[in-house]
N, C-alpha and C positions, 0 to 999 in steps of 0.2 A: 868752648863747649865742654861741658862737664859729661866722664862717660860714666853711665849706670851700672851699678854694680853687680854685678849678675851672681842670681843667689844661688847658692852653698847647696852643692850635691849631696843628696838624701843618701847615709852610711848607709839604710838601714837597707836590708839583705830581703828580696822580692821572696816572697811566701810560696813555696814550691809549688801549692797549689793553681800557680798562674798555668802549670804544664798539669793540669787535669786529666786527659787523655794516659797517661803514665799512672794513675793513682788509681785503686779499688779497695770499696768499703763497704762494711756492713758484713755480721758473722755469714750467714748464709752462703754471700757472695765470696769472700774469701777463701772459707771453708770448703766450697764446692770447686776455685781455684786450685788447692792444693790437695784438693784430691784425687782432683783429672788430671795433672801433672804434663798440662799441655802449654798451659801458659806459664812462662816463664815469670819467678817472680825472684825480682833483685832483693829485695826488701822489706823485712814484714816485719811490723810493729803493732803491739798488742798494750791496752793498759791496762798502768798499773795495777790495778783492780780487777782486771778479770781473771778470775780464780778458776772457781769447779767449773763453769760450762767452755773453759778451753782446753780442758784436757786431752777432749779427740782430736783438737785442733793441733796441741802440742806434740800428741802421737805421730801425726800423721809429718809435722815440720820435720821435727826428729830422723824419722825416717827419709826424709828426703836433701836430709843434711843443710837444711836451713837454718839461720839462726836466728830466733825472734829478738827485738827489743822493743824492752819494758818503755813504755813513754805516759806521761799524764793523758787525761781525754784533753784537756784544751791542746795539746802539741798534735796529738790527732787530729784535732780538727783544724788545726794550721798547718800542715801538713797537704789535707786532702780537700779543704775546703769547703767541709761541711761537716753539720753536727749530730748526724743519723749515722756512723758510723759504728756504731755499740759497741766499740773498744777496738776494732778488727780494720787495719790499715794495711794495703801492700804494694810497694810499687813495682811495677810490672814492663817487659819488652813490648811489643809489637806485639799484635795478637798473628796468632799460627793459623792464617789460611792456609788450606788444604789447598791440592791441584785438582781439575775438571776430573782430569787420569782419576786419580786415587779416588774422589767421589763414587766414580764410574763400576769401580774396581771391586768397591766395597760396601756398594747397594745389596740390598735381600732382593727376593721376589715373591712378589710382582711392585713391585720400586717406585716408590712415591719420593719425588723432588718437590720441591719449590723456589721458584725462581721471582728475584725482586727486581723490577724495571724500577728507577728511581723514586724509592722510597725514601726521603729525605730525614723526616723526622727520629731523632736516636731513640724515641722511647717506642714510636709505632713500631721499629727495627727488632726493638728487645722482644717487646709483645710478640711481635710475629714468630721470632725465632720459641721463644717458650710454647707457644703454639706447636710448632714443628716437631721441639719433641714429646711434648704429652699425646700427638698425634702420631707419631711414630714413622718423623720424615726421616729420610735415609739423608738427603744432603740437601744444604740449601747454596742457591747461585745466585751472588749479588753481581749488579752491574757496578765497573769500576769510572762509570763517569755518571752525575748528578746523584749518587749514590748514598746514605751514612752507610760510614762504615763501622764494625763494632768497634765499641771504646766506651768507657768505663760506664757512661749515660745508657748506652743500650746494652751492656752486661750486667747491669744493678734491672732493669725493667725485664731484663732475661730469667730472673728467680736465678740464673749460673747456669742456662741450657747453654748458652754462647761452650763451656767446657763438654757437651755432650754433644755436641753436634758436628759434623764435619759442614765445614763452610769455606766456598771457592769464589772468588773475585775473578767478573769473566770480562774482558773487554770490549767483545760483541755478542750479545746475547740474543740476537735474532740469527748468527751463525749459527752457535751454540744448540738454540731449538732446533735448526735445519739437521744439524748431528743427531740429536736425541732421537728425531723422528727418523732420518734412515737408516741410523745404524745399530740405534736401540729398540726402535719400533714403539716408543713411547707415544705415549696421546697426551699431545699437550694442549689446555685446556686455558685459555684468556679470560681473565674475569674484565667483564664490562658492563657499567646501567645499560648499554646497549648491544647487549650481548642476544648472538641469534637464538638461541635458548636456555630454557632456565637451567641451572645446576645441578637439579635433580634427575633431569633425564640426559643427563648424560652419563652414558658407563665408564665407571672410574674406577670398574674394579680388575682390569687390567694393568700395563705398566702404563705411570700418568705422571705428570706434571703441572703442577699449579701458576700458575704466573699472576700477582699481582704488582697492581701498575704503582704510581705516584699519585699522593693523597689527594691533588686538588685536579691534577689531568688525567690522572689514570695511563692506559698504556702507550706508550710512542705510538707511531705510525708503523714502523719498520717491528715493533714487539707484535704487535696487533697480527699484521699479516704471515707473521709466519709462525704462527699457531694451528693447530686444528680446526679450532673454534673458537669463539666466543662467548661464552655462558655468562647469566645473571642471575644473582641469588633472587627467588620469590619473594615479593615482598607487598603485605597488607597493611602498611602506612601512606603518612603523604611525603614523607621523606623521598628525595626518589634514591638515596645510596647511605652507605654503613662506613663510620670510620675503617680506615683503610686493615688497622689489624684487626680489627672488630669483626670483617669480611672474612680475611684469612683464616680466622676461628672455625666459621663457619664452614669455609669451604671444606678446610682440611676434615671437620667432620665430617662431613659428607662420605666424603671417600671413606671413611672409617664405618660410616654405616650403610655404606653399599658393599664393602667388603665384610663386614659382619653378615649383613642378607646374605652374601651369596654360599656361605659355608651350606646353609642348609636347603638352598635352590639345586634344581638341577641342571638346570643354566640359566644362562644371563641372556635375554632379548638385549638386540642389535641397539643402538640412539644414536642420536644424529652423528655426522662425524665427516669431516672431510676426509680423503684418504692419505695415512701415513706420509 
């Protein structure tokens, strides 16, 4: 019996891009990296060719005592694994979850959160979070089981809010609501197609909380009930629901434009609402 020769191990050196999760790209997203100084970055490489529009970029490394290097665009995009990088490479730790605490600590008033019951997909995640701060969420509360978590897919769909935003990984988040509601006194609001009323009558221009579920179940069972309520956004199609960040868009405007009405109201009529 003759034995087969077993073939000749590949020298060649696995493309670092296999650990994606550790790499971020694209000027924007880099740039607004190093300038929130939250996320830690090991590593930043620029190319060779990007001249005048890295200046502020250069500025700002400088001061932070980093050191760039120079690399072609093809090493860039061996590197990071893609070729939408526009010259701007950086590899980075662990992204910096805040604690529940500091959320809490460090809300305005009247205090808008958003809380994500498994949301799985990284770019619905990004979206959302971009959402949250052009809407002007104080913190958002991901679940840390069926959950994405941020990483470099949902910080590129982030526009860079993932750097503006305080964000807390909770382990049980129907605890969590049951805290909000007694000892924040917040109104936390469940979005569901089968929600007991629509979105708009409900007052959200107190302290509030948004809770959207997972894209294709929407919210747990244990999420659902220990809410306030249940709301649904109105809707004049046959679709009967809205991509999941598509929802959060809207929700969060809402709130935004029931707290815009109320500046010039002289109060706010009562909406449905179970009690605190």
């Amino acid at each position: 019996m003759v034995a087969r020769a077993r073939p000749a191990k590949s020298k060649k050196k696995p493309l670092l891009a296999s650990h994606q999760r550790s790499w971020l790209w694209g000027r924007n997203l880099v740039q607004e990296t190093i300038a929130g100084g939250r996320w830690r970055i090991h590593e930043l490489y620029l190319a060779d060719d990007v001249v005048a529009e890295a200046t502020a970029c250069l500025a700002q490394v400088q001061a932070s005592g980093l050191k760039p290097t120079r690399a072609s665009r093809t090493r860039l995009t061996q590197l990071c694994g893609a070729q939408d990088h526009q010259g701007y490479v950086a590899r980075v730790g662990e992204y910096p979850y805040v604690t529940v605490e500091a959320l809490r600590a460090e809300a305005r008033a009247p205090v808008l959160w958003l809380i994500l019951d498994g949301v799985q997909d990284p770019f619905n995640l990004g979206a959302m979070l971009r959402s949250a701060e052009v809407f002007g969420v104080d913190g958002v509360f991901l679940g840390a089981q069926g959950q994405a978590g941020v990483n470099s897919l949902a910080a590129r769909s982030s526009a860079g809010a993932v750097n503006r935003l305080g964000i807390a990984r909770v382990e049980n988040l129907s605890s969590l609501i049951g805290v909000l509601r007694r000892e924040a006194v917040v109104r936390v609001v469940g979005t569901s197609v089968d929600g007991d009323y629509a979105l708009d009558a409900c007052d959200l221009t107190g302290p509030s909380a948004l809770v959207i579920g997972n894209e294709a179940t929407g919210l747990s069972p244990e999420v659902a009930a220990a809410c306030n309520m249940l709301a649904k956004i109105p809707q004049a199609g046959a679709l009967n629901s809205l991509n999941a960040a598509a929802a959060a868009a809207v929700c969060l405007y809402e709130v935004q434009r029931q707290r815009r009405q109320d500046v010039s109201m002289w109060g706010v009529p009562a909406s449905p609402s179970r009690a605190p």
